[in-house]
N, C-alpha and C positions, 0 to 999 in steps of 0.2 A: 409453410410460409407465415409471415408475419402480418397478423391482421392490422394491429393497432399496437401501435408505439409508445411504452409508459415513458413520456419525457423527463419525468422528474426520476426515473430510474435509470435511464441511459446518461442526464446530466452528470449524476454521482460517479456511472461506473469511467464515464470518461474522464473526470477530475479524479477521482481515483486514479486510473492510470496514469494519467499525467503527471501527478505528484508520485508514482512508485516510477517511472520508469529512473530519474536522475537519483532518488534515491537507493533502487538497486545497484544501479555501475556504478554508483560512489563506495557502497557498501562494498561490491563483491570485487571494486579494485582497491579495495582498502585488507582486505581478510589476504587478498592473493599477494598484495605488498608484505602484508605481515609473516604470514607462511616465508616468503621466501626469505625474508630478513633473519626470519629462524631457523632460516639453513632447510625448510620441509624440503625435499623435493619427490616426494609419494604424490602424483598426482589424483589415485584416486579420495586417500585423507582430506586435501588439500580440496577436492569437490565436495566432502560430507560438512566436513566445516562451512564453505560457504553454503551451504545448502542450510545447515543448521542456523546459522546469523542470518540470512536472507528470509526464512519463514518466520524466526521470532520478532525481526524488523516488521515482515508484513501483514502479521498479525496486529503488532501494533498499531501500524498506519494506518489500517483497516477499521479497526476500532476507535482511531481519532474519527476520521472521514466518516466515517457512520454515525456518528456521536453528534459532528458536526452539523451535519446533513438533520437528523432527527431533530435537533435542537431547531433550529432551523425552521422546518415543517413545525414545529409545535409554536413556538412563535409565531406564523402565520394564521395557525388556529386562533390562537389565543386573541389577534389583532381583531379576524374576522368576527368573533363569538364574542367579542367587544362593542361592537357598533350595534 
């Protein structure tokens, strides 16, 4: 069970998710439009592809949102260790 709640880590992983959830089913109804535009109709290619854009997308958003987040916390240092 969970003793103690890091807040400033549950903030991030829940803004994280909020910001990937619209950006996956935009992504992965965006990849399944294009597949079929191209005629795929293999569905399991048609899942590795999305699988393939969906991790390199959330790698990236990941590394914003983290980036973010750390910027962030250091700015706060830097305000505090100012006074």
């Amino acid at each position: 069970m969970i003793n103690k709640i890091d807040r400033k880590t549950l903030k991030e992983s829940m803004t994280d998710t909020a910001i990937a959830m619209p950006i996956a089913w935009i992504t992965s109804y965006g990849v399944l439009a294009l597949m079929m535009n191209l005629g795929m109709g293999n569905a399991f290619f048609i899942s590795a592809i999305q699988t393939l854009v969906l991790t390199i997308v959330s790698v990236i958003r990941k590394y914003v949102v983290r980036s973010a987040f750390k910027n962030a916390e250091e700015a706060s240092t830097n305000r505090l260790a100012a006074r």
